[in-house]
matplotlib code that plots the C-alpha trace (Angstrom):
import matplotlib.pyplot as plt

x = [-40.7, -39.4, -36.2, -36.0, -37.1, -34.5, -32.1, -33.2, -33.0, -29.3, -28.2, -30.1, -28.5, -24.7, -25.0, -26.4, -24.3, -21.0, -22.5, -23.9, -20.9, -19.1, -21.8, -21.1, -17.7, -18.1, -20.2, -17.3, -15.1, -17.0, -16.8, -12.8, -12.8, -14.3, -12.7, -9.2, -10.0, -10.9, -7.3, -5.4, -7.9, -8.5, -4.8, -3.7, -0.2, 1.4, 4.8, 2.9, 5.4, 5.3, 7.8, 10.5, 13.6, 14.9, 17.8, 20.6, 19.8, 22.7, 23.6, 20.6, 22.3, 19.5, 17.4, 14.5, 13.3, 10.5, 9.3, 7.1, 4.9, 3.5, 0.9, 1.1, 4.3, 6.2, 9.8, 10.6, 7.9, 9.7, 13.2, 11.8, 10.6, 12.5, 12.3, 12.8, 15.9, 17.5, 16.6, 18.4, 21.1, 21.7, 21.6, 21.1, 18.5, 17.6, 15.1, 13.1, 11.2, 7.7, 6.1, 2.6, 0.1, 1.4, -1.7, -1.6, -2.9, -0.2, 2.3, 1.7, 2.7, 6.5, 6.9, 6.2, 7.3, 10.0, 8.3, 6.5, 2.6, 3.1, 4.2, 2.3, -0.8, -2.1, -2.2, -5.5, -6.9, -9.4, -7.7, -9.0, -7.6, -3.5, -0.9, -0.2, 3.4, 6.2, 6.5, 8.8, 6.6, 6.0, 9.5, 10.1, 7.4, 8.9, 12.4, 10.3, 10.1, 7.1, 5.5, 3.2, 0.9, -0.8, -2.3, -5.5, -7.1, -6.0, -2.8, -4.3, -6.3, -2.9, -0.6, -2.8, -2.2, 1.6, 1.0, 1.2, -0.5, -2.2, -4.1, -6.1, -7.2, -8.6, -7.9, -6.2, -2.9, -2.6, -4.2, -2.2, 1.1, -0.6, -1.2, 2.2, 3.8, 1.1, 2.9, 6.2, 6.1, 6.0, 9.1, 8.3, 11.0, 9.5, 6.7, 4.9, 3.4, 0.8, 0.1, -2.2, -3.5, -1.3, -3.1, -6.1, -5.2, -3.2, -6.5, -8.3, -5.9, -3.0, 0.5, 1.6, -0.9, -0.6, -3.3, -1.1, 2.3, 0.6, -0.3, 3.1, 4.0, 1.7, 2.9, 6.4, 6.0, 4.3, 8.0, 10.0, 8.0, 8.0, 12.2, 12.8, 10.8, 13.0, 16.4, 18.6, 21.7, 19.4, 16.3, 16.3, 13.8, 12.7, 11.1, 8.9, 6.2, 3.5, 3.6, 3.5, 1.1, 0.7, 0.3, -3.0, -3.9, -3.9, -1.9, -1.5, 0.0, 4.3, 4.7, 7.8, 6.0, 4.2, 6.4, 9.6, 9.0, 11.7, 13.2, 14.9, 17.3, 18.7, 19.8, 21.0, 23.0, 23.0, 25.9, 25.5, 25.8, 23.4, 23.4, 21.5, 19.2, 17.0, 13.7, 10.9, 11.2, 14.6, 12.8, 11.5, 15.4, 16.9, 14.3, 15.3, 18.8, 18.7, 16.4, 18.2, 15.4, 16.0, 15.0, 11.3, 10.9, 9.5, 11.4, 13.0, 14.8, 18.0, 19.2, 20.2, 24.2, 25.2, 22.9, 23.9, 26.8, 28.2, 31.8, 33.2, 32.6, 28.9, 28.2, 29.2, 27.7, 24.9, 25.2, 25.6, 21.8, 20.6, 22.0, 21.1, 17.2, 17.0, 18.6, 15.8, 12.6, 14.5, 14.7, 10.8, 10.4, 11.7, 10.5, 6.7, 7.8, 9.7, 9.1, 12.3, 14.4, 17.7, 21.4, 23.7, 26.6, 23.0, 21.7, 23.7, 26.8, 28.7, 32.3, 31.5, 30.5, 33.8, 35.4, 34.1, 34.7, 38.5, 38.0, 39.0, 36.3, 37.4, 37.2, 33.8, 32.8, 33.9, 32.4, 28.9, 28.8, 29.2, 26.6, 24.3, 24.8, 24.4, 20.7, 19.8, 20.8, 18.9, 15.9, 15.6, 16.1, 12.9, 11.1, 12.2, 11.5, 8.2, 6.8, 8.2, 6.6, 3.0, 3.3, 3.6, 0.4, -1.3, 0.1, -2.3, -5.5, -3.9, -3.2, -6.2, -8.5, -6.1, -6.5, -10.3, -10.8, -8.4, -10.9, -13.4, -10.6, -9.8, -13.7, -14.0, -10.6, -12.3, -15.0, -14.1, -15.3, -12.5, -10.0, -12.6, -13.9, -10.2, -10.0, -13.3, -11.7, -8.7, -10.5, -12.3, -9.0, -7.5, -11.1, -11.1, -7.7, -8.1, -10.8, -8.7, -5.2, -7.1, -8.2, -4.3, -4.6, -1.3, -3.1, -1.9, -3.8, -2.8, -5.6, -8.5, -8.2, -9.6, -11.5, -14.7, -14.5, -13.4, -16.7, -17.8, -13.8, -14.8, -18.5, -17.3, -14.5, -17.1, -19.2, -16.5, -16.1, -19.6, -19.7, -16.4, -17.8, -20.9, -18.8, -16.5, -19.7, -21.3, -18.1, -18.1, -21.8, -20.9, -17.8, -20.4, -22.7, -22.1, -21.2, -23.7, -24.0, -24.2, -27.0, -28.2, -26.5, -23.1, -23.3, -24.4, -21.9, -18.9, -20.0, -19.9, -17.3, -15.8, -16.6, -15.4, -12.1, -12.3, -13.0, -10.2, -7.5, -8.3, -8.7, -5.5, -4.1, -5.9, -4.7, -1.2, -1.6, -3.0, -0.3, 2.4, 0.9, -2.8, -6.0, -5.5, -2.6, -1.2, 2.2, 2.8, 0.8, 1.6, 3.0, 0.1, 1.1, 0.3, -2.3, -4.5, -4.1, -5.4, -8.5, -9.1, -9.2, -11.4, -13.7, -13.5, -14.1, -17.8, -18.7, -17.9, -20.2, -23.1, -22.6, -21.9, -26.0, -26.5, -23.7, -24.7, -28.1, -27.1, -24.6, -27.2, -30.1, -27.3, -25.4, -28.9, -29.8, -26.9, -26.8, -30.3, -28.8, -26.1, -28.4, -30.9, -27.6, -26.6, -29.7, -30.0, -26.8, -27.9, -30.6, -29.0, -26.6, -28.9, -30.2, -27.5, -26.9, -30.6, -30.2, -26.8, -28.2]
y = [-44.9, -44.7, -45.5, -43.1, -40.4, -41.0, -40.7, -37.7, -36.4, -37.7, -35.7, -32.6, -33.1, -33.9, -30.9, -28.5, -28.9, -27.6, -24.4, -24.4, -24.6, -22.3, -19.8, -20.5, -20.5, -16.6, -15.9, -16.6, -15.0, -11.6, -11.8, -12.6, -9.4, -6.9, -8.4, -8.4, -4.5, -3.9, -5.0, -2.7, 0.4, 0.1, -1.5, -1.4, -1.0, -2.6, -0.3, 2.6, 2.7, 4.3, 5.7, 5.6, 7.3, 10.5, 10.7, 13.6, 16.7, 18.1, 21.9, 23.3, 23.9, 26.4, 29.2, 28.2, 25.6, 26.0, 22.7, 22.9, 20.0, 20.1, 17.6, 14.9, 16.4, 13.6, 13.7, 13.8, 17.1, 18.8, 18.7, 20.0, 23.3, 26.5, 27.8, 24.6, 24.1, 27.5, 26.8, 23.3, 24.9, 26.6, 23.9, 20.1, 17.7, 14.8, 11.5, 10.1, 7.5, 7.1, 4.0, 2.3, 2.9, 6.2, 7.9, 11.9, 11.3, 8.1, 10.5, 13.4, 11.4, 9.7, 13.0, 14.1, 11.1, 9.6, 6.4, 4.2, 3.5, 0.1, 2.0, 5.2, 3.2, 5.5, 3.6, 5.7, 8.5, 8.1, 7.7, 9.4, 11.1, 12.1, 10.6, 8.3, 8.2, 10.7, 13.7, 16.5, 18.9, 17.1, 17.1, 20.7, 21.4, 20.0, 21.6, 24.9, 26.2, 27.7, 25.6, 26.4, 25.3, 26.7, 24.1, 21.5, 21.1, 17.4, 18.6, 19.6, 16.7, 14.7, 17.1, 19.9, 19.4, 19.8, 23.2, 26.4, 28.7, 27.4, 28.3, 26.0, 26.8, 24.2, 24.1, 27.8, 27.8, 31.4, 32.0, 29.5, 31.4, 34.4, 32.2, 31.1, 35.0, 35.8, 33.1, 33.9, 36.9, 35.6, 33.8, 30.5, 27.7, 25.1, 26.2, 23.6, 25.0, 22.5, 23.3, 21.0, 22.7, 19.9, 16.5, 17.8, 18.3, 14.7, 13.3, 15.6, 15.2, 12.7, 12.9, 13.6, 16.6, 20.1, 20.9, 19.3, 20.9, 24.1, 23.4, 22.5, 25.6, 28.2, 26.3, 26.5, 30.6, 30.8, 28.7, 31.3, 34.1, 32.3, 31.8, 35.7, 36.6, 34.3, 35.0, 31.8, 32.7, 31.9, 30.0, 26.6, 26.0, 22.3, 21.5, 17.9, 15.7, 13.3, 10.9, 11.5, 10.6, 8.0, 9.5, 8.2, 9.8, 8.3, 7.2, 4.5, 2.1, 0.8, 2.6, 4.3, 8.0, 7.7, 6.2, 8.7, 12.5, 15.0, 16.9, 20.3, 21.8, 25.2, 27.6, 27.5, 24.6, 22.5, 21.2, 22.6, 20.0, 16.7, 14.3, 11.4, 9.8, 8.5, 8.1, 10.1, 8.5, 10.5, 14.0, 14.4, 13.2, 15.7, 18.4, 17.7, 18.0, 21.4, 22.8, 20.5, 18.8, 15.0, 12.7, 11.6, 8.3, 6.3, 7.6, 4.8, 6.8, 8.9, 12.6, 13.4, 13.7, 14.1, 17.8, 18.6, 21.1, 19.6, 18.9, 15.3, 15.9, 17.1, 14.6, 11.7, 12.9, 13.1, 9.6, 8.4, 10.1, 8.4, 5.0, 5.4, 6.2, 3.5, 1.0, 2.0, 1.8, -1.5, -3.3, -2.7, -3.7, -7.2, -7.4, -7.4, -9.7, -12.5, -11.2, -10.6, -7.0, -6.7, -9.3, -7.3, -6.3, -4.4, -2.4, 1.1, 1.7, 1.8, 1.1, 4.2, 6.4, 5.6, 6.2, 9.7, 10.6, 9.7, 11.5, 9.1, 10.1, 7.4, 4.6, 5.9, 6.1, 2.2, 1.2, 3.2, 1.4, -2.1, -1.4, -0.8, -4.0, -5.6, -3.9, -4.1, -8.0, -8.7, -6.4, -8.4, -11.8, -10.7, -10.2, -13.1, -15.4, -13.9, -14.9, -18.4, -18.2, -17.1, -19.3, -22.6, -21.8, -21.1, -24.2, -26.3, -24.4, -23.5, -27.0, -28.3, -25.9, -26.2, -30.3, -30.0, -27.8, -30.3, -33.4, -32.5, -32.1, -36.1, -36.8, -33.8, -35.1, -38.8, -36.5, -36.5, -33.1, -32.0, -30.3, -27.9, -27.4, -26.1, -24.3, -22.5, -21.6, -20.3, -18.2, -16.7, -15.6, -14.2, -12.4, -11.0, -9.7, -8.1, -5.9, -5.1, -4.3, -2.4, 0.5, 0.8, -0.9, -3.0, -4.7, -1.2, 0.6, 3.7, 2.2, 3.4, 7.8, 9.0, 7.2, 8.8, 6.3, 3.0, 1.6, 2.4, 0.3, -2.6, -2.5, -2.7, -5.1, -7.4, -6.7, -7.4, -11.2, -11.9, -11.2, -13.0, -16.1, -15.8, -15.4, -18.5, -20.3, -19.7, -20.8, -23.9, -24.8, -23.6, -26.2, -29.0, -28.3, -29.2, -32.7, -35.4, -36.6, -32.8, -33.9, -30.6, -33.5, -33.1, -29.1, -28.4, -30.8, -29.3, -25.5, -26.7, -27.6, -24.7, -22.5, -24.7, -24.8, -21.1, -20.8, -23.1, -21.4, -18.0, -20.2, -21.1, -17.7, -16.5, -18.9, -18.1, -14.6, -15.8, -18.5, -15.4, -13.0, -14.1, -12.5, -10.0, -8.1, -7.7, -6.4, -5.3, -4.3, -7.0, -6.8, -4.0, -5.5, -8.8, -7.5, -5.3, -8.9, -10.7, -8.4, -8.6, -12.6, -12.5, -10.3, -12.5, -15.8, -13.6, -12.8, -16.1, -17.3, -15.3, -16.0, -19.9, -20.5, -18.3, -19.4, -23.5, -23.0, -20.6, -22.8, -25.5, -23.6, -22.6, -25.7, -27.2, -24.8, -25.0, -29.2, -28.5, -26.3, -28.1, -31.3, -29.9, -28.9, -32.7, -33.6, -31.3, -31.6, -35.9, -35.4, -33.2, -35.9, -38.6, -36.6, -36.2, -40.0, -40.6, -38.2, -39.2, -43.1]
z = [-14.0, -10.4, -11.2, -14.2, -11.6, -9.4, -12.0, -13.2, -9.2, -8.5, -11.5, -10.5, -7.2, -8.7, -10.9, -8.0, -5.3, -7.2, -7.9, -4.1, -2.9, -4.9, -3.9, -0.2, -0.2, -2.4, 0.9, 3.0, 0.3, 1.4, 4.8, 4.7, 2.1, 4.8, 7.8, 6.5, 4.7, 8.0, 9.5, 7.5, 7.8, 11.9, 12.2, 15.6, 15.7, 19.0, 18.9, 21.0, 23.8, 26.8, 29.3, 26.2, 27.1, 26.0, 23.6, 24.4, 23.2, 20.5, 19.5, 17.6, 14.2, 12.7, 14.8, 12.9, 10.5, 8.0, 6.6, 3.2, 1.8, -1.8, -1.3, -4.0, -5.8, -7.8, -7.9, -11.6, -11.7, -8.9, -10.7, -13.8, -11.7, -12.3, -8.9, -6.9, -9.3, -8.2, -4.5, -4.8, -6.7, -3.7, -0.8, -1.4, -3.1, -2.1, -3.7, -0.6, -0.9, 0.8, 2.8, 1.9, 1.9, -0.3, 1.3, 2.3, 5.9, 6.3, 5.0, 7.3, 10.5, 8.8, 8.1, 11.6, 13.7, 11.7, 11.7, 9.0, 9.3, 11.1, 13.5, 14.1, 13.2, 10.8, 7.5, 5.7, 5.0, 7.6, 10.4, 13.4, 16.5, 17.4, 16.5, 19.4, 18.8, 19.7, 16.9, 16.2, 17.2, 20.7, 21.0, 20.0, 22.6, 24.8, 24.9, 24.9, 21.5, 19.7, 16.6, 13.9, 11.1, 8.0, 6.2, 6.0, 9.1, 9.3, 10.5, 13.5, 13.8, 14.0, 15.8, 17.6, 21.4, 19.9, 17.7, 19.6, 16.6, 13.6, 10.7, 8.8, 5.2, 2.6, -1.5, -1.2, -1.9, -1.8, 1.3, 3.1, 2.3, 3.4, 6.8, 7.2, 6.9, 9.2, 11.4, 10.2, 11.6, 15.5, 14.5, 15.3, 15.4, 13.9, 10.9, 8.9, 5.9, 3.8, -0.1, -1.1, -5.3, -6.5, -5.5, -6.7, -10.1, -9.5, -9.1, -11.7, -14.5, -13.8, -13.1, -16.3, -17.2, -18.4, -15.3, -12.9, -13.9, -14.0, -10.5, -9.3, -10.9, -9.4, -5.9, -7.1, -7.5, -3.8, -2.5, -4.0, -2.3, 0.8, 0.8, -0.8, 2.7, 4.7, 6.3, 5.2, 7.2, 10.3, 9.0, 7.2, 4.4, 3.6, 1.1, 0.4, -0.3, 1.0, -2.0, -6.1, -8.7, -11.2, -14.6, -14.6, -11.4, -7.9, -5.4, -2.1, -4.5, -5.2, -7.9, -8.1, -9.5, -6.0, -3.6, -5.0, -3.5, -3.6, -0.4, -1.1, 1.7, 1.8, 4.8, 7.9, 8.9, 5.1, 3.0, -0.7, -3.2, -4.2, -1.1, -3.1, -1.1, 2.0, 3.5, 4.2, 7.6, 7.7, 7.9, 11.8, 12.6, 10.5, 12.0, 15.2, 14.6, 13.3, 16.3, 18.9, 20.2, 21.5, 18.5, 18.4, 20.5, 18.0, 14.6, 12.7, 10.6, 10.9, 10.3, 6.4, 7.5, 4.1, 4.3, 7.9, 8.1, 11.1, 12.6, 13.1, 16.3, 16.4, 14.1, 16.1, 18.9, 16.8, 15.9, 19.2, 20.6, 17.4, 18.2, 21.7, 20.7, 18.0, 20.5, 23.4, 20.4, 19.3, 22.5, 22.5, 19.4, 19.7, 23.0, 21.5, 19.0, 20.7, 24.1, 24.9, 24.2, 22.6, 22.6, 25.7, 22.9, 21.4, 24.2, 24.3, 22.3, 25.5, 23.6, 21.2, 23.9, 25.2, 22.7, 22.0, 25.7, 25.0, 21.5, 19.7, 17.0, 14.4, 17.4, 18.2, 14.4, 14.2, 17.2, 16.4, 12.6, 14.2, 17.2, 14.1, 12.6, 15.5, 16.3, 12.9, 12.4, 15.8, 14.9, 11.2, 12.7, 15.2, 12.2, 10.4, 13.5, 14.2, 10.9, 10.6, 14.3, 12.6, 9.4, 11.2, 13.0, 10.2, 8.2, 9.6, 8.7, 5.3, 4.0, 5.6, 3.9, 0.6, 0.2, 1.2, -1.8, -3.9, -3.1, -5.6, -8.8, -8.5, -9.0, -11.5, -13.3, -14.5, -16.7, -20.6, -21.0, -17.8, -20.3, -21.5, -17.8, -17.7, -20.7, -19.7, -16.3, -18.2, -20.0, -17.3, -15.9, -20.1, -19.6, -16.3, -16.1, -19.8, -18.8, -15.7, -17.8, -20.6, -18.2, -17.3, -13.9, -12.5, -8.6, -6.7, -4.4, -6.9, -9.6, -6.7, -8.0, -4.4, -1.8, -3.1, -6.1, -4.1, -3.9, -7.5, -8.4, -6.5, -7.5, -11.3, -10.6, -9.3, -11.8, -14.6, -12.7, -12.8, -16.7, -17.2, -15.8, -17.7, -21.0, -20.3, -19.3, -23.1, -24.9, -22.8, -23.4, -27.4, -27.4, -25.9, -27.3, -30.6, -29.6, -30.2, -26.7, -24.8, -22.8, -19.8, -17.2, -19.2, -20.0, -16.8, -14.8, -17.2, -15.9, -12.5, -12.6, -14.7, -12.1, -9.3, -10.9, -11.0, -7.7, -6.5, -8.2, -7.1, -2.8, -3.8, -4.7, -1.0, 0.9, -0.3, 1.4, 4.2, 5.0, 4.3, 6.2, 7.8, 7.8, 11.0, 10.9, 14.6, 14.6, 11.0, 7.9, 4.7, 1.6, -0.1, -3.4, -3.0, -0.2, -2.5, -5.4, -2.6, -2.3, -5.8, -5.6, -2.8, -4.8, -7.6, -5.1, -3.8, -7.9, -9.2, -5.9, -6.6, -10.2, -10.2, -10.1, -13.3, -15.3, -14.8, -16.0, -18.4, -19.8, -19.9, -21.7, -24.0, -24.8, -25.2, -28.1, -29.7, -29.6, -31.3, -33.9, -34.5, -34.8, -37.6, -39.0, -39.3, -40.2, -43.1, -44.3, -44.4, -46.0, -49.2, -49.0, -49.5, -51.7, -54.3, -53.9, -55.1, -57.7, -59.1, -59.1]

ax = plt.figure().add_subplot(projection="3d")
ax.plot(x, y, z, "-o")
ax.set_aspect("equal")
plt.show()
């Protein structure tokens, strides 16, 4: 009798603990979730430098530059507009493409600063305080000239120590052309004006709407009123967006309906004709070159020379303030990578400046193009260094935690009833990732509409887990179960170890992301595609955790009845068996 009891309690306790642990390592799973979440949304980016110095200021090529952003207007929508069309008939278009996250906020300071989020820091919509890197509209401040805003008060929020007249109007389109006239009329040299009608029927309606074109419509009408009151033989007019739309709705994500915005140019001091493409980092630059401000500190990107109507001279002395400024920002750059700044032959383009001196503009040209792949080659092999540097510390950790989690498989792998632990796990995954695919979802930051429905997306994403593992858990106790020896030891030591194996495969999937980028993000933000997957798994690991528990005894009580079922089926069918043989004899 003794003995028999401590049977009965080692296989309690060698069914239990696998579900245990799954459930504590879900724990974990959660706390990793918010902590790295937490990385991206309070990321701290190290590239705030001080005491930066100032690039040459060039000829101001326009008296006056008026830069327009449609909030949340996609690229292919703003070709298909009849009054954007004539306005690029007469200047230049341009496809820009947008960093991630593809946020409005994040959007608002590259457009301002030239820079992408991991460096201005501001990589959500809830960032708070200024911009703590150098903007156009510091810089135009700077060199004395007057700037204005009339748009959402966020603008402000980033750039208001910068601004020297603003008016802030929310959701009314109309009343913020109104605004900027108002402004207009004081004649100030730079003028931001902020529509923001169409990311709200983005998020409403989707992308590819009726509601959302009539939006960009209606905006497109309030452009053409805005450039018929402007005087484009003094004034430039740009005009561009934050980020697009999926046709879905939403944004943040890769996608190339989001991360693809147009830019319009007409005016004062642009080229006619299509100039193909660039980067939304490329905007503050090209600002700054029409007013002749120095180029923002900071800005990674460059002016838009094929829109610039500049002479070979101007525009290599353009160049040269833009290498020189790029070259200062890079030696800081690599300096807070590998703590040291940039090779000697990187540091100025000494040999181009020469050149141009001598006017030799074709020496200069060559000398500026091979000083750039110089500073960029030394720049990417910083990078590269830097995380070889990181992912040989984390190796350790990584492959520790990784053949810790492997130990268990080699015990699990000696059980007869292992290929269906595996083909339950499986299926977990066909049913987890079908529920997520049906609703149109593809692991972008884009499938979350707006921020007021994030916690509702991850709520039912953990929700879909739990059920998933509860569903693979049934067809695993159903495929026992029918055996002749599915004792509750076998069903439930088979959905322990179903959900173990789904638990290790989705620690391996994390531990992947963490070995390629870690779990705090110090000097860059991740890959958001593979960062928002790894989310997802970490949810999954915390659902199949809470869930583990459940889906064991569930499986058991399950399997059970069916072994019961499927005995008096035996039983029955034996008996009309022996039947007929009685009968027949």
């Amino acid at each position: 009798m003794f003995r028999k009891i401590l049977d009965t309690t080692r296989k309690m306790i060698s069914v239990a603990w696998v579900p245990l642990v799954v459930l504590m390592a879900g724990v974990g799973a959660q706390k990793l979730m918010l902590l790295s979440w937490n990385a991206v949304v309070d990321y701290h980016s190290p590239h705030y430098y001080e005491s930066m110095p100032v690039s040459p200021r060039q000829p101001a090529i326009s008296g006056q530059v008026v830069l327009v952003v449609v909030d949340g207007l996609r690229y292919d929508t703003a070709m298909g507009l009849p009054g954007l069309t004539r306005l690029r008939e007469r200047g230049a278009g341009l496809r820009l493409a947008t960093g991630e996250p593809s946020l409005s906020l994040p959007g608002w300071a590259v457009i301002g600063t030239g820079a992408w989020q991991e460096i201005t820091g501001v990589t959500t919509n809830w960032y708070k305080g200024r911009i703590r890197v150098d903007s156009i509209f510091a810089e135009a401040r700077r060199a004395g000239l007057l700037t204005a805003v009339a748009g959402a008060p966020e603008w402000e929020a980033l750039y208001g120590p910068w601004i020297s007249q603003e008016r802030l109007v929310r959701n009314d389109d109309p009343a913020v052309l109104r605004e900027a006239l108002s402004l207009q009329a004081g004649k100030p040299d730079l003028l931001l004006i902020h529509f923001a009608s169409v990311d709200k029927a983005g998020h409403e309606f989707g992308g590819a709407s009726r509601q959302y074109y009539t939006a960009a419509r209606e905006v497109d009408n309030l452009i053409g009123r805005l450039a018929a009151s402007l005087d484009l033989r003094k004034t430039t007019l740009l005009i561009t967006s934050d980020h697009g739309h999926r046709d879905a709705g939403g944004h943040g994500g890769w996608e190339e309906s989001v991360t693809s915005v147009p830019l319009v140019a007409l005016g004062k001091g642009i080229r006619p004709g299509w100039a193909g493409g660039g980067g939304q980092v490329d905007i503050a630059p090209t600002v700054a070159a029409l007013l002749g401000t120095s180029l923002p500190r900071h800005a990674v990107g460059q002016p838009l020379y094929p829109v610039l109507d500049l002479s070979w001279a101007n525009r290599v002395s353009l160049e040269l303030a833009v290498a020189e400024q790029r070259a200062a920002f890079d030696s800081r750059y690599i300096q807070t990578l590998e703590g040291r700044g940039l090779p000697q032959n990187a540091t100025a383009p000494l040999l181009a400046r020469r050149a141009f001196q001598e006017r030799d503009l074709r020496k200069a040209e060559m000398e500026l193009k091979s000083f750039d792949e110089l500073r960029e080659t030394a720049v990417a092999n910083a990078r590269e260094n830097r995380l070889k540097e990181d992912r040989l510390r984390r190796l350790p950790l990584v492959g520790g935690a990784f053949i810790l989690a492997s130990l268990y498989l080699f015990i699990l792998y000696r059980h007869r009833y292992m290929g269906t632990a595996v083909s339950g796990a499986l299926l977990y995954f066909a049913i987890y990732y079908a529920f997520y695919l049906a609703r149109g979802y593809h692991f972008s930051l884009s499938d979350v509409n707006s921020e007021e429905l994030m916690a509702a997306f991850f709520r039912q994403r953990l929700i879909e887990a739990g059920i998933a593992a509860l569903l693979s858990g049934l067809v695993l106790a159903y495929r026992i179960g029918r055996k002749k020896d599915a004792t509750a030891y076998i069903l439930g030591k088979c959905a322990g170890g179903m959900v173990y194996i789904i638990a290790y495969l989705l620690l391996a999937q994390v531990l992947t992301f963490v070995y390629l980028y870690g779990i705090r993000f110090e000097w860059a933000l991740p890959d958001l595609r593979l960062g928002f997957k790894y989310y997802l798994d970490l949810l999954q690991m915390f659902a199949t955790g809470l869930s583990a528990p459940v889906v064991v005894l569930a499986a058991a009580v399950f399997g059970k009845a069916v072994w019961w079922a499927a005995g008096r089926r035996r039983r029955r069918r034996k008996r009309l068996a022996g039947a007929r043989s009685g009968g027949t004899a």
